[in-house]
C-alpha positions, 0 to 999 in steps of 0.5 A: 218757149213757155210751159203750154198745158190743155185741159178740158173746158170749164164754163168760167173759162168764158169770159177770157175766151171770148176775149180773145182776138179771133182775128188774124193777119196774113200776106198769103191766101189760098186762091181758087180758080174754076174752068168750067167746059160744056163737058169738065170743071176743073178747080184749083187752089193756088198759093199767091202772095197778096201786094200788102198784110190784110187782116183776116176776119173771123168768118162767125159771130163773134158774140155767139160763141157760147151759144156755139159752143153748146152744139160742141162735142169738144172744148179744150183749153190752153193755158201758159204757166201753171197748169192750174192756171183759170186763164186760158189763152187758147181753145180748140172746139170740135164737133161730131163729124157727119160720119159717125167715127169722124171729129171736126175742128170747127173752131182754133183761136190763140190769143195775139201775144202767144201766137207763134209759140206752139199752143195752136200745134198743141191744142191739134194733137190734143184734140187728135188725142181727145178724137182718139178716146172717143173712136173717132178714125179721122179728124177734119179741120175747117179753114178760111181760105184767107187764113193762111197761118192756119193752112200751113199749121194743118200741113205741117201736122201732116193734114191733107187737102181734101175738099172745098165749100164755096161760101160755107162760112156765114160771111160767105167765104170759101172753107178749106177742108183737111184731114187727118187718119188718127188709125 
């Protein structure tokens, strides 16, 4: 497994990140079922397996990341090799939570030949860590309901379901909500 190492952001990390393929592929989503009664709505997610691999598209502009990245509280890196290597394969953008001592993931990106390798699980305790420094008591992580690599990474590092957006995502698609106590 290659040497993976975080740092801080650095403005000239721009171009190799914004190179990255922040698309994905999945044969699993995340569905979400909803019974409405005169009196009850029940909704449920549920694992299915879908007949072919389709691609996941990114849910934002991909042209606006720098913009983006302005109202951001966090921006980490990862690099493969040296530490002091200037190009990053990976970043993790957080911003403040809409309660004062909660950090969000708003963005996780891995470029395609390091996928699987360990840099996405490493950028998420360091942001955990980052969270942490800044006394922050949780942080929420928002995923597409279609990205599935990325909902058994959240479960895996011991994130918990706790909530749903029907249509948060400027192409309209479901945001998945899990969090995570750091206390």
């Amino acid at each position: 497994m290659p040497q993976i190492h975080i740092r801080r952001f650095l403005p000239m990390d721009l171009p190799a990140l914004a190179m990255i393929d922040h698309n994905s592929t999945t044969e699993f989503v995340w569905q979400m079922d909803i019974q409405q009664g005169e009196d009850e709505i029940t909704v449920g997610f549920r694992e299915r397996r879908l007949p072919r691999v389709v691609r996941q598209i990114y849910p934002r502009d991909h042209g606006k990341l720098a913009e983006n990245w302005q109202d951001r509280w966090g921006i980490l890196v990862g690099v493969v090799g040296e530490e002091n290597d200037r190009n990053p394969t990976g970043y993790i953008a957080m911003a403040q939570g809409h309660a004062p001592d909660v950090a969000r993931i708003t963005d996780l990106a891995v470029a395609t030949p390091v996928r699987r390798q360990g840099m996405a699980s490493a950028l998420v305790l360091s942001a955990e860590d980052w969270a942490v420094s800044q006394r922050c008591a949780r942080l929420l992580m928002e995923v597409q309901s279609k990205n599935f690599p990325a909902i058994r990474m959240a479960q895996k590092l011991g994130y918990e379901f706790c909530g749903y957006n029907d249509r948060y995502f400027p192409n309209k698609d479901i945001a998945l909500f899990f969090d995570k106590s750091l206390l």
